[in-house]
DRENROMAR-563233 format. One record per residue (C-alpha): x, y, z. Coordinates in steps of 0.001 Angstrom, whole numbers, plus 524288, in hexadecimal, padded with zeros to 5 digits. Example, Ala and Ser with C-alpha at 12.3 -4.5 7.8 and 13.67 -1.06 7.14 Angstrom:
<recs>
8300C7EE6C81E78 835667FBDC81BE4 
</recs>
This chain:
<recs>
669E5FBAA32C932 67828FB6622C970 6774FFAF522D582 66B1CFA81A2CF12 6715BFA47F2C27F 67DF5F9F932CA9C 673F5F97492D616 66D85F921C2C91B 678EAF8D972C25B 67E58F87722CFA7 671CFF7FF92D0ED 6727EF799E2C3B4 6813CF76182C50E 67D62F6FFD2D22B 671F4F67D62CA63 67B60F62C22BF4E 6860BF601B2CB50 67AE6F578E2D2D7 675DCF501E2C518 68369F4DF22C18C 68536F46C22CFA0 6799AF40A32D260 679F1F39A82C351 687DDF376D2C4FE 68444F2EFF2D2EE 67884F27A22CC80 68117F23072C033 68D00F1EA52CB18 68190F16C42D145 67D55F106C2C620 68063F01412C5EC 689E3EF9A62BE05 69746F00652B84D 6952FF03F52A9A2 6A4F9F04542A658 6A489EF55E2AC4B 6981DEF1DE2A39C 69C4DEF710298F8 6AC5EEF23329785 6AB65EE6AD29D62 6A3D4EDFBD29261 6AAC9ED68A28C68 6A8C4EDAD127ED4 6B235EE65B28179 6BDE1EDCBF286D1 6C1DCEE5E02905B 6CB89EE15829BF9 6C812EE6322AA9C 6D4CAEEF7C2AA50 6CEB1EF54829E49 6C07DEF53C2A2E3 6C72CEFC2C2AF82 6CE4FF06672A754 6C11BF0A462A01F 6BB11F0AEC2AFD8 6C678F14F02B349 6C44BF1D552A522 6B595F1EC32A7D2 6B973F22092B80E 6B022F181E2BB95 6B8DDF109D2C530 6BC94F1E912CC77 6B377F21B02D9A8 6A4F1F27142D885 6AB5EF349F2DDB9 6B578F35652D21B 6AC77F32042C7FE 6A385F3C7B2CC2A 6ADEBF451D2CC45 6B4BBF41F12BFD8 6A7BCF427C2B97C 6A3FBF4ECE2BF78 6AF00F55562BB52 6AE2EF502B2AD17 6A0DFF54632AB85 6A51DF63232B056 6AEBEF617B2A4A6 6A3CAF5BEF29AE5 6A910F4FD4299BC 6A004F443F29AD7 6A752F3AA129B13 6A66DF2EC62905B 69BB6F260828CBE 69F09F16AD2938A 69601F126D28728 698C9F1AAB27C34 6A764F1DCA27FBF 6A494F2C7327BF1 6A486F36B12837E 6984BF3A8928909 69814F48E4285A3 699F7F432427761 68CEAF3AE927AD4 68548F45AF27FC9 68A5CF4F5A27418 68151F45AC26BDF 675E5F43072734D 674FBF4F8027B2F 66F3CF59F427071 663EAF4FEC26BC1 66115F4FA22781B 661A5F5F4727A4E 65A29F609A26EA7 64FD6F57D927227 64C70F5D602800D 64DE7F6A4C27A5A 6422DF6767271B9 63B6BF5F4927A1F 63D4FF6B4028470 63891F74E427985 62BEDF6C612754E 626E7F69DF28458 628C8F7A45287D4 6206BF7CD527B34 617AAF71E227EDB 615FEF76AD28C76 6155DF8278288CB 60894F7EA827EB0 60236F773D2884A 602C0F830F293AB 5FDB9F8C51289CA 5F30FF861B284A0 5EEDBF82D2291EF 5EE02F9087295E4 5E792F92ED289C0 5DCDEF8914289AD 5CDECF8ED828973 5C7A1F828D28F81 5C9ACF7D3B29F36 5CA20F6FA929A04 5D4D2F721B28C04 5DCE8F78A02977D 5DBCCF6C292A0A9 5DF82F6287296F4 5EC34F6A6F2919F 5F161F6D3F29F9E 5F0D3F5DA62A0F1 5F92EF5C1B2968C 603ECF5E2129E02 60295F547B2A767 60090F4AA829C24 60D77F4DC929624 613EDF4CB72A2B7 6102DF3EDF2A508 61447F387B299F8 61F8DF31572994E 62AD9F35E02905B 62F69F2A0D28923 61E81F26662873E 61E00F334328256 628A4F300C27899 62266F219327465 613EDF279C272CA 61A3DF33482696A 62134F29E026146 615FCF206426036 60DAEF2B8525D35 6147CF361625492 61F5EF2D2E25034 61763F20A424C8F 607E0F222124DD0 60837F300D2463F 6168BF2FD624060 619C9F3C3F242B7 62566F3BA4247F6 62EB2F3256241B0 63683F2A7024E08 64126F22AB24201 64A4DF2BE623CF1 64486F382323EEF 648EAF479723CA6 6510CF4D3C2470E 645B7F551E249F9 63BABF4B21248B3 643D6F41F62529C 640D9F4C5A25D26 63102F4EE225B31 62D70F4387263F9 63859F43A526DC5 63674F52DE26FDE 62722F526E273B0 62B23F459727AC8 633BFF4F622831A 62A95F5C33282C7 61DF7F55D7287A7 620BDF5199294DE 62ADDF5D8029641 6202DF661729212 61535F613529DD2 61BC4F687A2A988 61D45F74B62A22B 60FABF752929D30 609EFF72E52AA4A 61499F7D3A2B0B4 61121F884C2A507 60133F83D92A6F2 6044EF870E2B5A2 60AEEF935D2B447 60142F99692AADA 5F642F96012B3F6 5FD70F9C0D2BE5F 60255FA9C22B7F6 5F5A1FAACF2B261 5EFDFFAD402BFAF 5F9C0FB9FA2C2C7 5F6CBFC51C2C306 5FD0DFC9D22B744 5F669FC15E2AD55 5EA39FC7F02B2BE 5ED7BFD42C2B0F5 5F2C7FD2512A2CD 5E367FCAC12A167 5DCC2FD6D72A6F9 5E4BCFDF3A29C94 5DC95FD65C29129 5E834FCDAF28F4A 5E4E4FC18028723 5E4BBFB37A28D8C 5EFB6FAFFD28347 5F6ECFBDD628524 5F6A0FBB3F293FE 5FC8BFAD5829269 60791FAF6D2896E 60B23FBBD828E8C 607DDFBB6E29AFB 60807FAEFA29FA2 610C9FA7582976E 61E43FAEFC29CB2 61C40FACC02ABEF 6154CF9E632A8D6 620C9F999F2A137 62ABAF9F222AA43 62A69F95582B4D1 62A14F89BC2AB26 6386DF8B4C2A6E0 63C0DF85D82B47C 634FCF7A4E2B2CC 638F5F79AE2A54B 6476AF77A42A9D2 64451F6CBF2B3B4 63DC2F652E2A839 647C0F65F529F67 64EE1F5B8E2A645 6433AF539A2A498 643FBF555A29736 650A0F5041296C4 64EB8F438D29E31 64284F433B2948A 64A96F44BD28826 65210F38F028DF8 64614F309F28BD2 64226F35D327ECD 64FCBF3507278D5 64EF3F26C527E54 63F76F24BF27853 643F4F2BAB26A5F 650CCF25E226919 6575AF339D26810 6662BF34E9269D6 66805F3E0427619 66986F3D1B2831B 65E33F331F2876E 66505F2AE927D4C 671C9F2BAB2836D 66C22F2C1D2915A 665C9F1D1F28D80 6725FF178D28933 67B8DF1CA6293D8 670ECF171729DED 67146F0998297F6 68175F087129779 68194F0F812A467 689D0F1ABB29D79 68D74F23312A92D 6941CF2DDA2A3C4 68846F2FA029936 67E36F2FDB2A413 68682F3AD52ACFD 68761F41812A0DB 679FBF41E829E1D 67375F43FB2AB23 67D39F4FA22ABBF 67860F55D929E5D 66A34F53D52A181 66DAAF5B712AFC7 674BBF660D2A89D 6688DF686A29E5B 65EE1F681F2A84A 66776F70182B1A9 669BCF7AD82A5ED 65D60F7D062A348 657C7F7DDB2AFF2 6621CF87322B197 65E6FF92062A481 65085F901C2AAAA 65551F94C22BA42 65E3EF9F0D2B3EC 65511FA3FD2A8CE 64995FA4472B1BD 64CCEFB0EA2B93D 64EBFFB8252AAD1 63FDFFB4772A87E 63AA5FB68C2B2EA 63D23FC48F2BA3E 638EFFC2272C55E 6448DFB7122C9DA 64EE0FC2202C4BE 6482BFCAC22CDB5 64757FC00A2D92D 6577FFBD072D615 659C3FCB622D6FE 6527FFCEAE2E202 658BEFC32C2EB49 66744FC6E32E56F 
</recs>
């Protein structure tokens, strides 16, 4: 188990290593040179000895090799580095717009496991061939819809057809409604049709006919049963799409106006804000690293049978 937890934990910090790289290359090959853009406008009245001296603070007139190295080395630290357009520091940035953002996908997470959750459910549970049919499709519905249409139908629809959901200075609470089932519906497709999978599968062993033959209930058999070893190999899946749901919170935050990281993401795209961009490409690797992570290492814990495969090959 040790020797799992440590190959585990060595994958992950190989993952953040590689994203870290590989977004570091693509932002060097971007076009144009944002400290030059930016200082050389003649409404700041700088002189080229200052406009060089503001190159040499930001180390963007040092080789490819040292930058990647400096930078490397400050983000091991935790330091960011500063803002070119908001002369702040970007930790200070992402202090501000990081925990709407948490909170957010935490929600939107939350609301699409409960909604896939409903929908595999009430598929097993439907008396008629044809009710069944059309709920399993929902899935693939949800998973073709575009995120930011999503966003524009919801607001025409709860926010302005039905006013339900007030989009002009609304609650803390109320601000999140529509972004959050923005997020959870196309999150939730994938796990639906993996959990409407798995229960079709399980219910075909040979224990859930034994438990029938003992005069167990359809609905006994499914939560008790089937629910444990159908849910099981969802939480893998569960951690891959949790990255999705951060590039998706991108686009809602961007749709609803919310301050968080889409927000910040936008702006630092437009001013070609280097440091912002590393910074946030790194995060989003970490989260999505993290939890894919708690999923590899809780997996064995609920499910017996990897502890006994681990033990068994140590």
């Amino acid at each position: 188990m040790t020797r799992y937890v440590i190959g585990r934990i060595g994958q992950a910090l190989l993952v953040l290593w590689a994203a870290f790289t590989l977004s570091f290359i693509l932002l060097q090959a971007m076009p144009g040179d944002a400290v030059l853009i930016k200082f050389l406008n003649p409404e700041f009245g700088l002189s080229a000895d200052q406009v060089a001296e503001i190159r040499a603070a930001y180390a963007v007139d040092s080789s490819v090799v040292v930058q990647y190295g400096h930078t490397l080395v400050n983000f091991l630290q935790g330091d960011f580095g500063y803002s070119l357009q908001a002369g702040v520091p970007v930790s200070a940035q992402l202090a501000t717009n990081l925990p709407p953002t948490l909170k957010l996908a935490g929600l939107g997470f939350l609301a699409a496991t409960l909604l896939a959750v409903f929908i595999a459910f009430l598929s097993s549970m439907a008396p008629f061939a044809w009710l069944r049919n059309a709920i399993q499709s929902l899935p693939s519905l949800f998973i073709s819809v575009p995120v930011f249409w999503l966003a524009i139908m919801l607001i025409q629809i709860f926010s302005f057809r039905f006013r339900l959901v007030s989009v002009i200075n609304p609650g803390p609470w109320e601000s999140l409604v529509l972004p959050v089932a923005t997020l959870a519906v196309p999150i939730a497709a994938p796990l639906a049709q993996i959990l409407i999978r798995n229960i079709d599968e399980i219910r075909t062993r040979p224990f859930v006919a034994v438990a029938r033959a003992k005069g167990a209930s359809e609905t006994r058999l499914l939560w008790r049963h089937v629910a444990r070893n159908a849910i099981l190999p969802t939480l893998t899946i569960a951690g891959v799409l949790f990255g999705e749901l951060i590039a998706g919170a991108v686009v809602t935050e961007t749709v609803f106006g919310l301050n968080g990281i889409g927000g910040l993401t936008e702006k630092a795209v437009g001013n070609q804000d280097l440091s912002v961009l590393q910074a946030v490409v790194v995060i989003s690797a970490a989260a999505f690293v993290t939890i894919n992570l708690a999923v590899d290492l809780a997996y064995p814990l609920l499910d017996p049978r990897l502890r006994t495969g681990q033990g068994a090959a140590a």
